[in-house]
C-alpha positions in Angstrom: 11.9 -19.7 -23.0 11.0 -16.0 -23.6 14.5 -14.2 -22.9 14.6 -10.3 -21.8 17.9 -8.4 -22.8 18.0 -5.5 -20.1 20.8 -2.3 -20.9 21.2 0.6 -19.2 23.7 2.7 -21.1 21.4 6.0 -21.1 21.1 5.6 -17.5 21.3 9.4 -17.2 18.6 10.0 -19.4 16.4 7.1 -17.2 16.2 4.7 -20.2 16.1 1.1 -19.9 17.0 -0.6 -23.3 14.8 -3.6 -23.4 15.1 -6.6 -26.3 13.1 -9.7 -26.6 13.9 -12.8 -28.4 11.1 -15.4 -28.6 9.5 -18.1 -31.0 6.8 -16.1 -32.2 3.3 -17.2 -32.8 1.4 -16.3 -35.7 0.3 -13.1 -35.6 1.8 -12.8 -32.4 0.6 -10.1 -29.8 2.8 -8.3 -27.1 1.4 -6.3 -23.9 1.7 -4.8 -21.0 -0.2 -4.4 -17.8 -1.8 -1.2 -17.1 -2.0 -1.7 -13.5 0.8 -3.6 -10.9 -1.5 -6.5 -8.3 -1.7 -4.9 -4.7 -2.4 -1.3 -6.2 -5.8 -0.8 -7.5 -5.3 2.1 -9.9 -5.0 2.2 -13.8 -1.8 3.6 -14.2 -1.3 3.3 -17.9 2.6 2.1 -17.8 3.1 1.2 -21.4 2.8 5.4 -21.6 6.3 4.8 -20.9 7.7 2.6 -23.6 9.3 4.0 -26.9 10.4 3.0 -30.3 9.1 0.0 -30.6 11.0 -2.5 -33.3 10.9 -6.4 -34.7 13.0 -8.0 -37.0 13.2 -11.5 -38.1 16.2 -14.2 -37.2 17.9 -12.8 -40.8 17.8 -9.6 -38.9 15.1 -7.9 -41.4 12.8 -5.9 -39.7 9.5 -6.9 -39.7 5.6 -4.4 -39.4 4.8 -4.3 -36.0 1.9 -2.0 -35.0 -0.2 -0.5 -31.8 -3.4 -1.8 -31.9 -4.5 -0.9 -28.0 -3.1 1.5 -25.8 -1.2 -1.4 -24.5 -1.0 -3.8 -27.2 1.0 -4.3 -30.2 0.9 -6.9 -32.7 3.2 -8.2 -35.3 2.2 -9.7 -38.4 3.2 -12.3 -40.9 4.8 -15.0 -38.5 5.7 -18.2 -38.8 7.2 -19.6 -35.9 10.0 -17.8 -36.3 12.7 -16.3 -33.9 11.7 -13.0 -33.2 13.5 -10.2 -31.6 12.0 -6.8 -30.5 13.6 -3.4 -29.4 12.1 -0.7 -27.1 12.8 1.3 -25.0 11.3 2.2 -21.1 11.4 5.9 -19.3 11.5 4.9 -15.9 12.2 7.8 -13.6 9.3 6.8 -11.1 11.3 6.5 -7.1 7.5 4.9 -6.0 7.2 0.9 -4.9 5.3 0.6 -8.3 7.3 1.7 -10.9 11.0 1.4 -12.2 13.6 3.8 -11.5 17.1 4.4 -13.4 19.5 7.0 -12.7 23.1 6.7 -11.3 22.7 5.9 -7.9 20.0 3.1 -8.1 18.2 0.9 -10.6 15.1 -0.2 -9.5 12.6 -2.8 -11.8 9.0 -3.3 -11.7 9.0 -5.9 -14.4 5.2 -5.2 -14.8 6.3 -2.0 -16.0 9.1 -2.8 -18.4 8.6 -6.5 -19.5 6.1 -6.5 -22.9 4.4 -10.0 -22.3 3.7 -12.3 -25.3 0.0 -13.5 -25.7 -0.7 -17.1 -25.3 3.2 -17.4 -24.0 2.6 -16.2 -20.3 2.9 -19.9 -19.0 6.3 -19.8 -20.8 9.9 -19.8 -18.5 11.1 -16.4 -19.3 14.7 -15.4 -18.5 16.0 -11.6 -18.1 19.9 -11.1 -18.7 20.8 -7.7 -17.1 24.1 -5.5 -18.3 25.3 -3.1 -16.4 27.4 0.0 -17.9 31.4 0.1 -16.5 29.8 3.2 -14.3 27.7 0.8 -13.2 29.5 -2.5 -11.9 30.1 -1.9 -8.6 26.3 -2.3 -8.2 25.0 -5.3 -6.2 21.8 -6.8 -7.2 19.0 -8.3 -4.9 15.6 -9.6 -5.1 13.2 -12.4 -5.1 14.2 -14.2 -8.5 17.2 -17.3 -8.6 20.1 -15.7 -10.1 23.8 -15.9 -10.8 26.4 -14.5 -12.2 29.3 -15.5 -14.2 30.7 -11.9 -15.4 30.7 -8.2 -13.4 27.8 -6.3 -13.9 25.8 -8.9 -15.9 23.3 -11.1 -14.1 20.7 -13.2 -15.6 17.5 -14.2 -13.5 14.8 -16.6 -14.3 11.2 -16.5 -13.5 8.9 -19.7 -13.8 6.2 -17.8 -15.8 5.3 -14.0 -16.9 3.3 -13.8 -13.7 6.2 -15.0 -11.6 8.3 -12.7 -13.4 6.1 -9.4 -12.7 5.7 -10.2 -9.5 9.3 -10.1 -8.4 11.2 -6.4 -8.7 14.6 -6.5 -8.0 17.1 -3.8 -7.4 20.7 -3.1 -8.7 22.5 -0.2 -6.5 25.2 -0.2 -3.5 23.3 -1.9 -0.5 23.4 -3.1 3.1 22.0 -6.3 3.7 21.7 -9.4 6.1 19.7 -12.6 6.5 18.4 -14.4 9.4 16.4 -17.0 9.5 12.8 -17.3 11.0 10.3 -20.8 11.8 13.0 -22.1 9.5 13.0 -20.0 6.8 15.3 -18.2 5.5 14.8 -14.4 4.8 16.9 -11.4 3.0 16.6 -7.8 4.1 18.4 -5.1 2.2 19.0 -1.5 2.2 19.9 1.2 -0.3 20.0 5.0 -0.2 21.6 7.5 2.1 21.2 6.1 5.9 22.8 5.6 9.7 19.9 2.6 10.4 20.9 0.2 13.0 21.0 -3.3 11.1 21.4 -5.5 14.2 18.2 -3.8 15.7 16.1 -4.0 12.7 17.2 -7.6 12.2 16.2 -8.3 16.0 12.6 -6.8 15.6 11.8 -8.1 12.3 12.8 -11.6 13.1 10.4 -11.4 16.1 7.8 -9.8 14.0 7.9 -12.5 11.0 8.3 -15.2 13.2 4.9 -14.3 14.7 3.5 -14.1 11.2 4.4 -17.4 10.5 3.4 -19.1 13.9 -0.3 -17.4 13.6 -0.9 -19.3 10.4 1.5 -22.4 10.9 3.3 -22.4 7.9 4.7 -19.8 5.2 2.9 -19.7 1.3 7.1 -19.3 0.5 10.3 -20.9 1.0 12.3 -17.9 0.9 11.6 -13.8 1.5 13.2 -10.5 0.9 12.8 -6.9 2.2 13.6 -4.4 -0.2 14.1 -0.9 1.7 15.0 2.4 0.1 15.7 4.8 2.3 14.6 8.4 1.5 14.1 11.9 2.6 10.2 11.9 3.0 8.7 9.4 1.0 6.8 6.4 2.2 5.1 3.2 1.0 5.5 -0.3 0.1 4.1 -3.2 -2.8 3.7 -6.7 -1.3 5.1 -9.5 -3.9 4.7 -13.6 -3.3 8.2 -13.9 -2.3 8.9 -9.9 -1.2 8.4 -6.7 -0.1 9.2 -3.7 -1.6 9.4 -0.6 0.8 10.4 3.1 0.5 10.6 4.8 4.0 12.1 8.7 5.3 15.5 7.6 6.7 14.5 9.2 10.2 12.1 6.6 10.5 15.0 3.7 10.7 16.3 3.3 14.0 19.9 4.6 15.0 22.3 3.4 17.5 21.1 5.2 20.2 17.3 3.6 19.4 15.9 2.7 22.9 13.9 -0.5 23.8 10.8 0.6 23.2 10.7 2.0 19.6 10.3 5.6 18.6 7.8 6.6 17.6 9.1 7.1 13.6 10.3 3.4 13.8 7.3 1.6 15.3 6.2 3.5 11.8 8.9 1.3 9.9 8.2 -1.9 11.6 4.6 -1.1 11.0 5.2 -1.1 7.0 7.5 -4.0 7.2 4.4 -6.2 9.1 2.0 -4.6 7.0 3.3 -6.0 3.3 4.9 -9.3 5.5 1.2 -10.4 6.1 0.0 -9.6 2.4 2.5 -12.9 1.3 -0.9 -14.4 3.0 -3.5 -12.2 2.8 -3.6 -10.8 -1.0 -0.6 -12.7 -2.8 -2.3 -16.5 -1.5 -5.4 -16.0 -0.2 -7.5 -14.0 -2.5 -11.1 -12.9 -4.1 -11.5 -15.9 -6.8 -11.2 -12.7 -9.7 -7.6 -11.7 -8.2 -6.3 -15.7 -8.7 -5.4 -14.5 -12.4 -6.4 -11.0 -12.7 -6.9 -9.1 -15.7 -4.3 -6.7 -15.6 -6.3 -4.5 -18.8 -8.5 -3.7 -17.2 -10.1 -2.9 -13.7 -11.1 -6.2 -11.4 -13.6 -5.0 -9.0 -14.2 -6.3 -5.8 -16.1 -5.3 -2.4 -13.6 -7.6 -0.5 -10.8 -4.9 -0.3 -12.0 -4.7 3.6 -10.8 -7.9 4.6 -7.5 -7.8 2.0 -6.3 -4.5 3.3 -8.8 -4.0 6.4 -7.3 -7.4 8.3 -4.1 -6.6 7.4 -3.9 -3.2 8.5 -5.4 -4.8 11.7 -2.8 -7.0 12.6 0.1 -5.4 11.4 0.0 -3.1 14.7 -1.0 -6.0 16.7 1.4 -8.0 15.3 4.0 -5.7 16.6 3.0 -6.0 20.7 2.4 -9.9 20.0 6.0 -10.6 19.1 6.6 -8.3 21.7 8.7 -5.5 19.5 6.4 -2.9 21.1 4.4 -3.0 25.0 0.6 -3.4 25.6 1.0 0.8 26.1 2.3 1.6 22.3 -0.4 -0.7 21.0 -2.6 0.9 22.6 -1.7 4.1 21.4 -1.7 2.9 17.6 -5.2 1.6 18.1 -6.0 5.0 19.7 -5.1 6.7 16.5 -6.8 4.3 14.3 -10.4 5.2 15.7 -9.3 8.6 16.0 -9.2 8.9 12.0 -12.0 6.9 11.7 -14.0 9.6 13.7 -12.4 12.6 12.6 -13.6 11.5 8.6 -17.1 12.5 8.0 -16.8 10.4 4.9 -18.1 7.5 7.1 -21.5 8.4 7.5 -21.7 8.3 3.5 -20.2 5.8 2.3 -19.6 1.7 3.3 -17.0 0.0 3.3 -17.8 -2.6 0.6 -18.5 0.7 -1.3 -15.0 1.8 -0.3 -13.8 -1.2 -1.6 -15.4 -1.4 -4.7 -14.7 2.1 -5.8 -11.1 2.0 -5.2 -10.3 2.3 -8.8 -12.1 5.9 -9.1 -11.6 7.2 -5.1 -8.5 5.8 -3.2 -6.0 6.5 -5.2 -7.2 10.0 -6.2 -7.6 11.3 -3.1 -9.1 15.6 -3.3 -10.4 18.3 -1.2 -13.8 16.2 -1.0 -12.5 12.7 -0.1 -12.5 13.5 3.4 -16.4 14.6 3.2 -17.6 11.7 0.9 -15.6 8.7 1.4 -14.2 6.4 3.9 -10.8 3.8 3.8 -11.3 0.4 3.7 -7.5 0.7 5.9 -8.8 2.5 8.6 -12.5 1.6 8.8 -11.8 -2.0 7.4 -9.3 -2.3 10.1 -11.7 -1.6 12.9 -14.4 -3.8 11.5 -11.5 -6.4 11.8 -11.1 -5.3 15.3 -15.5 -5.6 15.5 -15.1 -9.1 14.3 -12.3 -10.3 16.5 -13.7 -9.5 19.7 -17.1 -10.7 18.7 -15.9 -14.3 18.1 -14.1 -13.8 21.2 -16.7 -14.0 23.0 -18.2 -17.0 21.2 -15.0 -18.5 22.0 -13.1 -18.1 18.2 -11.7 -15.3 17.0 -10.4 -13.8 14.0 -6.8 -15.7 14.1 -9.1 -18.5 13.0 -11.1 -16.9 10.4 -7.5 -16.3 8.4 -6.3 -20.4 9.5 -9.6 -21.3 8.0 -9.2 -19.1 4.6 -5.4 -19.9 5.0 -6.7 -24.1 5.1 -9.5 -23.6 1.8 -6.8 -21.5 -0.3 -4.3 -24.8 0.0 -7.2 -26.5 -1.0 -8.0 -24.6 -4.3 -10.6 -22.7 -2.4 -10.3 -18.9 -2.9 -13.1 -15.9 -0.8 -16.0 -14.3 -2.6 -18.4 -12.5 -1.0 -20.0 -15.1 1.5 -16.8 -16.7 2.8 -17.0 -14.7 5.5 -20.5 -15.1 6.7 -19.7 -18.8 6.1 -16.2 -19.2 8.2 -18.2 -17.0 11.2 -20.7 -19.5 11.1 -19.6 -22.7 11.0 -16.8 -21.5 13.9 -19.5 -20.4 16.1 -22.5 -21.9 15.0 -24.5 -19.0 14.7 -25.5 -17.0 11.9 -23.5 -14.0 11.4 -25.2 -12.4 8.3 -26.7 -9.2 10.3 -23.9 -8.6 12.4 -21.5 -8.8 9.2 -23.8 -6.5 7.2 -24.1 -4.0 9.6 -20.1 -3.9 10.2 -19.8 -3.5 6.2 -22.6 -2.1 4.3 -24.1 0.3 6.7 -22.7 3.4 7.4 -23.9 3.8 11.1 -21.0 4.1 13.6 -19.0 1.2 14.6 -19.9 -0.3 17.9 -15.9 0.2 19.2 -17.3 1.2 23.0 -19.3 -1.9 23.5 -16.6 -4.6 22.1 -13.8 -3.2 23.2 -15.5 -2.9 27.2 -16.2 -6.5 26.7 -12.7 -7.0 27.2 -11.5 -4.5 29.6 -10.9 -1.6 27.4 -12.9 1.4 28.6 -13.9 3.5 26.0 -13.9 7.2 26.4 -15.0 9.7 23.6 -13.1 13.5 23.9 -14.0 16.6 22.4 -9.9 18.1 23.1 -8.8 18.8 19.2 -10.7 21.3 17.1 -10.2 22.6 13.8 -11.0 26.5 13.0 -13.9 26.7 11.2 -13.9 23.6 9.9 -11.0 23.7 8.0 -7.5 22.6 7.3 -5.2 25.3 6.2 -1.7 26.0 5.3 -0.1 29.1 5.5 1.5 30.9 2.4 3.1 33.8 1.6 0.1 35.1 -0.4 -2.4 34.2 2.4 -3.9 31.0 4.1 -4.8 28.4 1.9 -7.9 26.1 2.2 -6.8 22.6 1.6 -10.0 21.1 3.2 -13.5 22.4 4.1 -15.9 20.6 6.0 -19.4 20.2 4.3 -21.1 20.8 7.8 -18.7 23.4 9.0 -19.4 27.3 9.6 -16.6 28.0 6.2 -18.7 26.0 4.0 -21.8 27.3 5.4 -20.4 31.0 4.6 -19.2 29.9 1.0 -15.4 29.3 1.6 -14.5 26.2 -0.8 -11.3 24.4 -0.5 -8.1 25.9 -3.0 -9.3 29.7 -1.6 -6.7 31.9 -0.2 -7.9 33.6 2.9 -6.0 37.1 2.5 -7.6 39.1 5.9 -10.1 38.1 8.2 -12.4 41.9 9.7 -9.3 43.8 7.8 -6.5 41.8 9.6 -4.3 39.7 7.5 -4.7 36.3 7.5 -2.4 34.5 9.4 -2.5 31.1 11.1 -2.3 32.3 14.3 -5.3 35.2 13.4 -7.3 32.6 11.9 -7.4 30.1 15.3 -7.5 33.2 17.5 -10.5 34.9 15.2 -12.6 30.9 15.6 -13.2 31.8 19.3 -14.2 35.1 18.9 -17.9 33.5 19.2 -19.2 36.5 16.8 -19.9 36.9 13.1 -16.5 38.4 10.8 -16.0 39.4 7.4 -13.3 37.4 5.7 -11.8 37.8 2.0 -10.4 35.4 0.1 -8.9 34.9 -3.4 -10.6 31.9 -5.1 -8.8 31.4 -8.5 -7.7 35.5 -9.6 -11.2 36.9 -8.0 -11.5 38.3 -5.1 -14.4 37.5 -2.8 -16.0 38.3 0.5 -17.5 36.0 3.0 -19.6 36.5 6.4 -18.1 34.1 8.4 -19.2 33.1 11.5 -16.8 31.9 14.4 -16.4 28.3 14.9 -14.2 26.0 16.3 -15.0 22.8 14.7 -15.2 19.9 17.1 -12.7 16.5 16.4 -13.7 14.1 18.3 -10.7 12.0 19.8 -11.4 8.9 22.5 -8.7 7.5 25.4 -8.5 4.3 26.0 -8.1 2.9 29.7 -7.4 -0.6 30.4 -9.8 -2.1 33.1 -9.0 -5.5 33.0 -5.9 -6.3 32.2 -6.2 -10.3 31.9 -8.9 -9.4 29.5 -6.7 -7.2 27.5 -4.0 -9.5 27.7 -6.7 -12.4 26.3 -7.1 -10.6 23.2 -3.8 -8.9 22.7 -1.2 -11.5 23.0 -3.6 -14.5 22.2 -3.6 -15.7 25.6 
C-alpha cells in the first residue's frame, strides 16, 4: 500500500504538508499529472510543490532529483521503505485545484498526491490531520473513510487513478442524502448561503432519477455532490463517483423559490445535470485514448463534440423531462443555445471536430479573437446533438439510443473512436449516416436547426432585434470605453479599432456608453480617438449598428413537441 500523510498546520500560509511512505523500487520515479481528466488544458500543477525530501527507513536522507518538470527520481534503492517530504501551495478556489485556508480545505488529489511509477495499480491510503483550529471540520467525498480520532481521517482509494479521481472536502457543511433508482446519493454544501435544502433535494432527485432511468442502470453504486457556494464564481469537474461544483450563492434557491425555478437556479440545476450525466458520458463511456490517459502530456481527440456536445444537450432537457422545469423554460434555454451559436462568427471558420481537437491550445484560453475564429464544441456540439436526435426521430430511433448503445459496448470493453458514431446511426436505422454526420461536424456551413426542429412542430423564426454598436463589445471605464471585442467584419475593424483600445471621444464628445450607442445610428461617417497601449490614435469610423441575429421559437404541434421532449 502506498500511504499519503496529509497536515495542514500552515493552513494560513495555504500549505499542505504532504509525506509518503512506500516500498520503493529501484530507482524509483515519482510524478505528478500536469493536467486533471474532464479539463483539457496543461496546467503544470507540480509548479506548486516545494522542498522536496527522501530518507531511508534509518531515517538518513537519501539524493533525490528533478529530472522533468514533473518528475523526480530517487536513486540507489533497494526495496526499501521510503518516505518523502514536500510540500503543496494550494490557494486555487476552482473545481480543479486544491484550496487551504481557514474556512475550507479543499483536495484535488491530482494536484497534491506525487504518484510512484510502476506502483499506480497499488491500494494507496491518505491519513488526513487536522490542526486543533481545524477539528470542528467535517469531511465529505467520494472515497470510504472513517474515523477513530477528531480531526484525523484516513481514506482509501483502490488505485492512484481511483485516488485522483475523488476530491474531497474538509470545512463546516450542510448536507443530506436521498436515494434515487435505488441508489444512494450525498449532496453537500459549504460556504456562506440561505439555499433551500428540501427544494434542491426535491429537484435533484427528480433530475438524477431521470439520468438513471434513460440508460437503465448507474456506472456507480454510490454519488456525491460537492457544492461551494460563492460570490460569483461558477463551474464544476465531473469524477466516477462525484461532482464537484462551485456556484454564486444567488443562484441556490431560497425559501421563497417558486414552482417553476428562477431563472439563477434552473442555472444550478443545469450544472448539477450537466457533471451528473458525465458519470456516463466521459468518466465510462469514453474515446479508447481517454480509458488510461496520459496525464504528461496532451491526449487529443475530435470526439469532444459528443463528450461535452451530448451532454450539454441533455442536461437542459434533462431538466423539463423530470419535470423540474415546463415545456416553456426549455424552450427558452434552447432559445439561447442557438442564439450563441449565431451570434459567434467563429462558426463559419472553424468545425467542430476542429473545436474539439484544439481544445488544448483554444478553449481554455479564450481572447479578444476567440469569438471571430473559433467555435465551442458546448454550444455547437450541443445543437449537432439536437441535429442528430431529431433526425433519427424521424427514422424512428433517436439519440437516447445512440448513448444505451455506447452505454451497452462500454460494459462490454468496447470504448468510441471516431466511427462509432457513423456505426451506432447505422445499424439503428439502417441507413448510412456518413454525409449527414460529416456535414453536422466537419463543415462549417450553418446547422439545419429550421428544418429539424419544424419536423416536429417547432417553428423556427430568425430576428434581427439585438445589435451591437459598431461591432463591438465594450465596457465603460473611467479613462474611456474599452474594446473588449471587435468584430472582424464590423465597421470598428474596418476603420482600425482593435480590441484592448480605449475610445476616449467620439466627433469631440467623450466617450461614453450611452454616446457610443447613440453615435451607431447616426447613419454618417465620425471621427473617433482612441488610446491603444500609451499612443493616441484617430479613426474614421463609420456608423453601424451591427446586426445579432436572435430566433423565437413557436410551438406548432404540440404532440410533436411533446414526442421529442418528454420521450413520449
Amino acid at each position: 500500500m502506498i500511504h499519503y500523510q496529509l497536515e495542514f498546520d500552515d493552513y494560513t500560509q495555504h500549505l499542505i504538508n504532504v509525506t509518503i511512505r512506500f516500498l520503493a523500487n529501484p530507482q524509483q520515479q515519482l510524478w505528478l499529472p500536469t493536467w486533471i481528466p474532464g479539463s483539457y488544458l496543461i496546467r503544470e500543477f507540480s509548479k506548486h510543490i516545494e522542498n522536496v525530501k527522501a530518507y531511508n527507513e534509518a531515517g538518513l536522507s537519501l539524493t533525490i532529483h528533478k529530472t522533468h518538470k514533473n518528475r523526480w527520481e530517487l536513486t540507489n534503492t533497494e526495496h526499501e521503505l521510503i518516505t518523502v517530504e514536500y510540500q503543496v501551495y494550494a490557494y486555487d478556489l476552482s473545481v480543479r485545484g486544491s484550496y487551504v485556508d481557514q474556512t475550507r480545505i479543499y483536495i484535488n488529489p491530482t494536484t497534491v498526491c506525487l504518484g510512484l511509477t510502476d506502483q499506480e495499480d497499488a491500494a494507496h491510503e491518505v491519513e488526513i490531520f487536522l490542526p486543533t483550529a481545524l477539528k470542528h471540520f467535517s469531511l465529505a467525498g467520494a472515497l470510504s473513510s472513517k474515523s477513530l480520532v477528531k480531526g484525523r481521517y484516513t481514506l482509501k482509494a483502490k488505485n492512484y487513478a481511483h485516488l485522483i479521481d475523488s476530491p474531497f472536502e474538509l470545512a463546516q457543511q450542510q448536507q443530506f442524502s436521498f436515494d434515487a433508482q435505488g441508489i444512494h446519493h450525498d449532496f453537500v454544501i459549504s460556504g456562506q448561503h440561505h439555499a433551500n435544502l428540501d427544494r434542491i433535494k426535491q429537484d435533484l432527485q427528480k433530475i438524477c432519477a431521470t439520468e438513471i432511468a434513460m440508460f437503465g442502470s448507474a456506472p456507480f453504486e454510490k454519488y456525491t455532490f460537492l457544492t461551494m457556494a460563492t460570490g460569483s464564481l461558477y463551474g464544476g469537474l465531473e469524477h466516477c463517483e462525484s461532482t464537484s461544483l462551485i456556484c454564486p450563492r444567488d443562484d441556490l434557491p431560497t425559501a421563497k423559490e417558486t414552482d417553476q425555478p428562477s431563472k439563477n437556479y434552473q442555472r444550478y440545476l443545469g450544472l448539477c445535470s450537466h457533471e451528473y450525466f458525465h458519470a456516463w458520458l466521459v468518466k465510462f463511456i469514453r474515446p479508447e485514448n481517454y480509458v488510461h490517459p496520459n496525464l504528461n502530456q496532451e491526449g487529443y481527440t475530435s470526439l469532444l463534440w459528443i463528450f461535452e456536445g451530448f451532454t450539454s444537450y441533455y442536461d437542459d432537457l434533462i431538466l423539463a423531462r423530470s419535470q423540474v422545469i415546463s415545456q416553456e423554460d426549455y424552450l427558452k434555454l434552447l432559445t439561447e443555445q442557438i442564439n450563441r451559436y449565431l451570434q459567434n462568427p467563429g462558426r463559419q471558420i472553424q468545425s467542430v471536430s476542429e473545436s474539439s481537437f484544439d481544445t488544448w491550445i483554444k478553449f481554455y484560453r479564450q481572447d479578444e479573437n476567440s469569438n471571430n475564429a473559433g467555435t465551442s464544441y458546448y454550444n455547437k456540439g450541443a445543437l449537432v446533438a439536437l441535429c442528430l436526435d431529431l433526425g433519427l426521430r424521424s427514422h424512428g430511433s433517436g439519440l437516447d439510443h445512440v448513448l444505451k448503445t455506447l452505454y451497452a459496448n462500454t460494459q462490454k470493453g468496447i470504448q468510441v473512436n471516431e466511427r462509432s458514431i457513423f456505426e451506432i446511426c447505422k445499424s439503428l436505422t439502417g441507413q448510412d449516416w456518413a454525409d449527414r454526420l460529416s456535414f453536422l461536424i466537419n463543415s462549417t456551413e450553418e446547422l439545419p436547426l429550421d428544418e429539424v426542429l419544424a419536423e416536429f412542430g417547432i417553428d423556427y423564426q430568425v430576428q434581427t432585434e439585438q445589435t451591437l454598436a459598431f461591432g463591438a463589445k465594450i465596457q465603460e471605464k473611467p479613462e474611456g470605453l474599452l474594446l473588449q471585442q471587435v468584430s472582424r467584419t464590423s465597421h470598428a475593424a474596418q476603420a482600425g479599432l482593435s480590441a484592448h483600445d480605449i475610445v476616449v471621444a467620439i466627433d469631440g464628445i467623450k466617450a461614453t456608453e450611452a454616446v457610443w450607442k447613440s453615435k451607431a445610428k447616426t447613419q454618417r461617417n465620425m471621427t473617433c480617438h482612441a488610446f491603444r497601449r500609451d499612443e493616441f490614435m484617430q479613426f474614421e469610423l463609420m456608423a453601424e449598428e451591427y446586426v445579432l441575429q436572435t430566433v423565437k421559437l413557436q410551438v406548432k404541434d404540440q404532440r410533436k413537441v411533446s414526442q421529442w421532449i418528454f420521450n413520449q
